[in-house]
C-alpha positions in Angstrom: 48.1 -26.3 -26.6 46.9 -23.0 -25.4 49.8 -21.5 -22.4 48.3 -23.2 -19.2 47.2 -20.5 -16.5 49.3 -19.6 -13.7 47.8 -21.4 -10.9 46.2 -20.5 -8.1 47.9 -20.9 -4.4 45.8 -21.2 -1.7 47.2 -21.5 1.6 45.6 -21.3 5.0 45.9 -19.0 7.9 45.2 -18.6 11.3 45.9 -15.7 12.2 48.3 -12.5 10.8 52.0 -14.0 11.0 50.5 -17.0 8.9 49.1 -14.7 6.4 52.1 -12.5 6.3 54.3 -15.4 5.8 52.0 -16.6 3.1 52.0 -13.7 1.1 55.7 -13.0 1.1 55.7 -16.7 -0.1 54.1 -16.2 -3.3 50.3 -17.5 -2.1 47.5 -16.1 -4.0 44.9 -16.8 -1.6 44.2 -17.2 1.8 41.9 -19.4 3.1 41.1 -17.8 6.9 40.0 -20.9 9.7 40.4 -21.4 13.4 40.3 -24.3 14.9 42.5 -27.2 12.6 41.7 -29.9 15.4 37.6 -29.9 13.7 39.3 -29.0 10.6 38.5 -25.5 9.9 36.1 -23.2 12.1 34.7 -19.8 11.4 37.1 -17.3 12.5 36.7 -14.7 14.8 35.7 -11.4 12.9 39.0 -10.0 14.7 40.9 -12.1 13.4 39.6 -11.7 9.9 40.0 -7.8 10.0 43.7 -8.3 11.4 44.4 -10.1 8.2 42.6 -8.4 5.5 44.3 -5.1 7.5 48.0 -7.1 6.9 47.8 -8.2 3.3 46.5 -7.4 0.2 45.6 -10.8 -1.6 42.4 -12.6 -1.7 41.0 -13.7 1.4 38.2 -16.9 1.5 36.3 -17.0 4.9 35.2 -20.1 6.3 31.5 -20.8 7.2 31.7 -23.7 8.9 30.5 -23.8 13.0 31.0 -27.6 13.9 33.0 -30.5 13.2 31.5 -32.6 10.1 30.0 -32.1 6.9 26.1 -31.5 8.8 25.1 -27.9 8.9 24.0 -27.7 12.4 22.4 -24.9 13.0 21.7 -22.5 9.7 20.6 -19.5 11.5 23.3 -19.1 12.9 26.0 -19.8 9.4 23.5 -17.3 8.2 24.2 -14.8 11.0 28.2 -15.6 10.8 28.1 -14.7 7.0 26.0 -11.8 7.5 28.8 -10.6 9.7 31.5 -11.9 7.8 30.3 -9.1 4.7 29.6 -6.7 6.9 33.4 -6.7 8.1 34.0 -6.4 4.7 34.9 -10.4 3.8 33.9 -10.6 -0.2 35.3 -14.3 -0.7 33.8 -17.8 1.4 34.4 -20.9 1.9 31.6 -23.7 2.9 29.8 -27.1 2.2 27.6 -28.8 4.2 25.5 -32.7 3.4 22.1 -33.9 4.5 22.2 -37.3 6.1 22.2 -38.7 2.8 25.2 -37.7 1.4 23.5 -35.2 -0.9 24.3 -31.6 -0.5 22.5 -29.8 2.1 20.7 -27.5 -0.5 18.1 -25.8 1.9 21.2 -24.7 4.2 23.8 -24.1 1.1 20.9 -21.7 -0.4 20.1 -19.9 3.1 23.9 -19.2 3.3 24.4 -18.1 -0.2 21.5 -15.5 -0.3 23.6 -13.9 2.2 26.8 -13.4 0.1 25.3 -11.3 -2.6 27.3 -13.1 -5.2 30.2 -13.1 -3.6 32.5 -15.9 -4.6 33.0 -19.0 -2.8 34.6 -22.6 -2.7 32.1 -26.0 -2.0 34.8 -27.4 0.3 36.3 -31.2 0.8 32.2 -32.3 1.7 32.4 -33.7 -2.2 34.3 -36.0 -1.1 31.9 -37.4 1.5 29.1 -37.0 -0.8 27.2 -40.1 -1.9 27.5 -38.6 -5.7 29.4 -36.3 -6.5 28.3 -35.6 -10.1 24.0 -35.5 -8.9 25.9 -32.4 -6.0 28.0 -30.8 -8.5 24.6 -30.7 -11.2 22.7 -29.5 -8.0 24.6 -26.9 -6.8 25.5 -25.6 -10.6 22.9 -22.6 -10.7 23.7 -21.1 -7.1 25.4 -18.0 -7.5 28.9 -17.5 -7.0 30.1 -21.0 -6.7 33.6 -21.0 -8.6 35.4 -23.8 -7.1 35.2 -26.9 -5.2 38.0 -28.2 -3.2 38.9 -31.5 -3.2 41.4 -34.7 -3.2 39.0 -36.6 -5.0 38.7 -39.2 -2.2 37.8 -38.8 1.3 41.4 -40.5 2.5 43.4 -38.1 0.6 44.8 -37.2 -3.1 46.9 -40.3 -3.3 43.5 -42.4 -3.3 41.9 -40.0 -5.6 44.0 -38.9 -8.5 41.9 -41.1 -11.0 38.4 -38.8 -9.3 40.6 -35.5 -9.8 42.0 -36.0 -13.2 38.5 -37.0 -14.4 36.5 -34.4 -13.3 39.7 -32.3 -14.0 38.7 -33.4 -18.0 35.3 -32.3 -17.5 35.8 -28.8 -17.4 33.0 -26.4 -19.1 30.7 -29.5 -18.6 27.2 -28.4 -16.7 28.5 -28.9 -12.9 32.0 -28.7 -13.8 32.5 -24.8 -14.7 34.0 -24.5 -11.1 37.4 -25.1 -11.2 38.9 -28.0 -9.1 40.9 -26.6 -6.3 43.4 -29.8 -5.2 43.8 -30.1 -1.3 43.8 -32.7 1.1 47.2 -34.9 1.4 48.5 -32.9 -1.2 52.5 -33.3 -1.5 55.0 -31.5 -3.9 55.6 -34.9 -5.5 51.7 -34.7 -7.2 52.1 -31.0 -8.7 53.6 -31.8 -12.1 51.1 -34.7 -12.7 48.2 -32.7 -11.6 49.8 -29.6 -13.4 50.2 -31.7 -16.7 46.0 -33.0 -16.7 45.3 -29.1 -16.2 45.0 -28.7 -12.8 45.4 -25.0 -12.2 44.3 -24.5 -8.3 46.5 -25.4 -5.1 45.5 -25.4 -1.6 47.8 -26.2 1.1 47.7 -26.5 5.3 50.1 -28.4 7.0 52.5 -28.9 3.9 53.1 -24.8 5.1 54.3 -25.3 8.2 57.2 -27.6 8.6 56.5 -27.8 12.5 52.9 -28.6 12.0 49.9 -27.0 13.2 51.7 -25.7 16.4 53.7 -23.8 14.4 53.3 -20.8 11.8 53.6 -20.6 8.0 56.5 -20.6 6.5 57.1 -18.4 4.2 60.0 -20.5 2.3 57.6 -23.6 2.3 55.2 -21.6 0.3 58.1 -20.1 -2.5 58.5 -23.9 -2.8 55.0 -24.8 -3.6 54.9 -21.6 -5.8 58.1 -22.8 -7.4 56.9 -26.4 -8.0 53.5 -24.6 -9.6 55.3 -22.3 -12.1 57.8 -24.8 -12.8 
């Protein structure tokens, strides 16, 4: 077997002193939110300069203006990502269903013509999808699109290892070139089992902050999960 990739560390932020803290913890990535309570808002672009001003790692912006997995209104995502670049954001986040359970392609396109290739992560809506293979095979030519975050179910990783390590075994496949970003009820307990199927792609929230959303990042949570990764 070929030496498995370092994986990647994703962790989110709300503001500077989370992505400090993340940083000096051995994260990768930030992912950049406001509002945890409808699970992940567009930030203000404030709040996105403050961080991209404080560290020097990658740096995905969320497009994302309501609670759900429903667009809502597309002018204005496609306004907030306009924005977003012209701040100087060059990495995104979104992911948004039509009342079907098929991916929102009109609105996912709109938004995507606006990131001039820039990369970006299809977030947990795969896991509400009513297929996830026909969205992944949908969604495979849009440019940029390089990994989709998931826990393979829509209650959480526990319910979907057999989902992850599947599509996990797919990799290179048409729809599965992205690679699969674990999140979502993730605990230090899963990493060597989702390490050992090839999982290479980590995204943690709340497992940062041992006093919960309330409280900030912790920079020694994070060495953890970046010990537990390169273990």
């Amino acid at each position: 077997m070929s030496e498995r990739r370092r994986a990647v560390l994703e962790v989110i932020a709300l503001g500077v002193e989370d992505a400090v803290a993340a940083q000096d913890g051995g994260a990768d990535r930030l992912e950049l939110v406001t509002d945890m309570a409808a699970d992940g808002l567009t930030p203000a672009e404030e709040t996105f300069a403050g961080i991209r001003a404080a560290v020097d790692i990658s740096l995905r912006v969320m497009l994302r203006l309501a609670d759900g997995f429903a667009a809502g209104d597309v002018d204005a995502l496609v306004r907030a990502a306009g924005e977003m670049r012209t701040a100087g954001a060059d990495e995104f986040v979104l992911g948004f269903l039509d009342e079907h359970g098929g991916p929102d392609l009109s609105a996912v396109e709109r938004i995507v013509a606006e990131l001039d290739g820039c990369p970006w992560t299809f977030h947990r809506a795969i896991d509400r999808a009513a297929d996830r293979d026909a969205l992944r095979k949908q969604l495979a030519d849009l440019p940029g699109l390089d990994a989709y975050l998931t826990a393979g179910s829509p209650d959480g990783v526990d319910d979907g290892f057999p989902v992850l390590l599947a599509e996990t075994a797919r990799a290179g496949e048409p729809g599965y070139e992205p690679r699969v970003m674990v999140g979502g009820g993730l605990r230090l307990d899963h990493v060597p089992r989702l390490r050992a199927a090839g999982v290479d792609a980590f995204h943690i929230g709340g497992a940062a902050r041992p006093g919960g959303w309330t409280g900030p990042v912790s920079a020694d949570a994070v060495r953890r999960w970046r010990a537990a990764l390169d273990g």
